[in-house]
C-alpha positions as CSV (number, residue, x, y, z in Angstrom):
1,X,0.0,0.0,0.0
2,X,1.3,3.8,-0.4
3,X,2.7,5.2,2.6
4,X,0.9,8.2,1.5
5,X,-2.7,7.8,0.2
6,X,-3.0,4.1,1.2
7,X,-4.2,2.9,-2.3
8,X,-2.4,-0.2,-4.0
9,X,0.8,0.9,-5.5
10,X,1.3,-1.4,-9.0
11,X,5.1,-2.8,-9.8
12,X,6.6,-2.6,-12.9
13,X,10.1,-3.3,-14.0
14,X,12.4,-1.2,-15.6
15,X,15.8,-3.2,-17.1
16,X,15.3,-5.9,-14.2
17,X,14.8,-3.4,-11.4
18,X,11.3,-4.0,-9.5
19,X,9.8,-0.3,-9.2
20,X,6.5,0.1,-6.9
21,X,4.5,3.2,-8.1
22,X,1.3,4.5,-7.1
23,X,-0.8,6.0,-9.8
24,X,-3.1,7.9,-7.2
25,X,-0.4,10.2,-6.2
26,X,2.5,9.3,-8.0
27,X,5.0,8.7,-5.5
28,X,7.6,6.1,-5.8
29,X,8.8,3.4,-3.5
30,X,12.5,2.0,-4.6
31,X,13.2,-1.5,-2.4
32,X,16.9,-1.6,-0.7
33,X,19.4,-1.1,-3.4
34,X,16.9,-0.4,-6.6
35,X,18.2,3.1,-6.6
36,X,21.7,2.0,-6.8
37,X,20.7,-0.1,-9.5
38,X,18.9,2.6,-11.3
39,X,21.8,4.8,-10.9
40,X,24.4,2.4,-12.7
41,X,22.1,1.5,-15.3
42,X,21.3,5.9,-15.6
43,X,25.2,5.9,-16.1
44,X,25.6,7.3,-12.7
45,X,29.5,6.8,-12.0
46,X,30.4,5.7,-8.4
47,X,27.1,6.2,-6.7
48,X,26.9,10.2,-6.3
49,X,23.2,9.6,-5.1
50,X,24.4,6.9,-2.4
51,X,27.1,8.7,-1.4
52,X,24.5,11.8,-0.9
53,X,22.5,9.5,1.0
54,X,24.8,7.9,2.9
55,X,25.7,11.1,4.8
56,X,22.0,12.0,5.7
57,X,21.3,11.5,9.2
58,X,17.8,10.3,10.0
59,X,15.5,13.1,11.0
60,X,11.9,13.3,12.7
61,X,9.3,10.4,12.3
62,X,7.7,10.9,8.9
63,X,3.5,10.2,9.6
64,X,4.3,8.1,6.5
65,X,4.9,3.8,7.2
66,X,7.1,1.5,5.4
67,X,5.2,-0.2,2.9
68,X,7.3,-3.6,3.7
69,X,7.5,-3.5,7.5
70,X,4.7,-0.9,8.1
71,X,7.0,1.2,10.4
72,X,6.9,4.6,10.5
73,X,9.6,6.1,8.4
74,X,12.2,8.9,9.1
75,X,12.6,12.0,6.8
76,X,16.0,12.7,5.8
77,X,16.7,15.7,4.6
78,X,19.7,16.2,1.1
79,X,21.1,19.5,0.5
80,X,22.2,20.9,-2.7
81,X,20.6,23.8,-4.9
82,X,17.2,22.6,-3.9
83,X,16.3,21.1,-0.1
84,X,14.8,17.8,-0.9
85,X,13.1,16.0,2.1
86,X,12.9,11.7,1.2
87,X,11.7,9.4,4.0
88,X,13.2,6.3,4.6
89,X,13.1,3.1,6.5
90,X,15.0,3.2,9.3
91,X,15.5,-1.1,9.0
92,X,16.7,-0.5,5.3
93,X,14.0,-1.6,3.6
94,X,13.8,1.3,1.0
95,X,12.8,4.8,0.4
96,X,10.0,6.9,-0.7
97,X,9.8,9.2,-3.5
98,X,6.8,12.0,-3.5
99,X,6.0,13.1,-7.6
100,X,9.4,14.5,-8.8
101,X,11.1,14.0,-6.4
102,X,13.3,11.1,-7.5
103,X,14.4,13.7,-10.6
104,X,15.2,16.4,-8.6
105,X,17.7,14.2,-6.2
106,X,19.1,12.9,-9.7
107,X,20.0,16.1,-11.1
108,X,21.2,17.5,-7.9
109,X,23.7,14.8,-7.5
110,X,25.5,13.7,-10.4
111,X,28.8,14.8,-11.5
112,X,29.7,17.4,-14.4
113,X,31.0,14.8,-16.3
114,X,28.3,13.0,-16.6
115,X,25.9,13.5,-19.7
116,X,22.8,14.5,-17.8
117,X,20.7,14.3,-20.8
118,X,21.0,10.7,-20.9
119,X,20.5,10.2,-16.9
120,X,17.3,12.0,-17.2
121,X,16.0,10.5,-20.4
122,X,16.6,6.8,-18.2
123,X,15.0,8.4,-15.5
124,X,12.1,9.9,-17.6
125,X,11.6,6.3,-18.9
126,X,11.0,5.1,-15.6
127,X,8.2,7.2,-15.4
128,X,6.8,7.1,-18.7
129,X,6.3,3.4,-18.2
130,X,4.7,4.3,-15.1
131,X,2.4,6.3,-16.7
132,X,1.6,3.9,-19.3
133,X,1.1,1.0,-16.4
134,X,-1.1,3.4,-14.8
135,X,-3.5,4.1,-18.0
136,X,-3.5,0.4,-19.0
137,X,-4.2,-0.6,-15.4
138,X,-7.1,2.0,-15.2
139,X,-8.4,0.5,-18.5
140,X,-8.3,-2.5,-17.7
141,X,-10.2,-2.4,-14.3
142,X,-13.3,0.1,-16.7
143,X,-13.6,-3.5,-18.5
């Protein structure tokens, strides 16, 4: 269930990585490791987004619960340009993603070097399959 609207999230998978996605308010739940996954196969050299996270202290109890151990999960908070507050299982089991989110950490955190035009055209296909699960999902439950 989403740990923010409480409706069934749907997974899909993107180039062997499971993604859980909820269509009611878009958010996106990425299981322990699936974001380091994403981030190699993005072309993400060395991890800039791990590393990023990896420094974060846990903050304050998020009202939000784990969608895998239904604990309540602890917002971190990643500087940069932009403040982006994620929330996170404090047993490791993953983190959540509100709508844009996941972008905004992406292009906040990789290198110069990197060709950001490809990382956010593999990130933008993780979403436009989500969108397209979404719309076939909805179909298929008017039939």
């Amino acid at each position: 269930m989403c740990p923010v609207c409480k409706q069934p999230m749907f997974a899909f998978e993107l180039d062997g990585v499971e993604i859980d996605h909820c269509p009611q308010c878009e958010g996106t739940w990425l299981d322990a490791g699936e974001l380091e996954q994403l981030s190699t196969l993005a072309g993400i050299d060395d991890g800039p987004v791990t590393v990023a996270l990896e420094r974060v202290v846990d903050g304050p109890r998020s009202k939000r619960r784990c969608p895998r151990c239904t604990k309540r999960l602890r917002e971190i908070e990643l500087g940069g340009n932009q403040r982006i507050t994620l929330d996170r299982c404090r047993r490791g089991h993953g983190l959540w993603f509100d709508r844009g989110e996941l972008m905004l950490l992406v292009r906040e955190h990789i290198n110069d070097t990197d060709d950001e035009g490809a990382v956010a055209r593999y990130f933008g296909r993780l979403f436009d399959h989500s969108l397209r699960e979404s719309t076939s999902q909805d179909a298929g439950s008017k039939a």
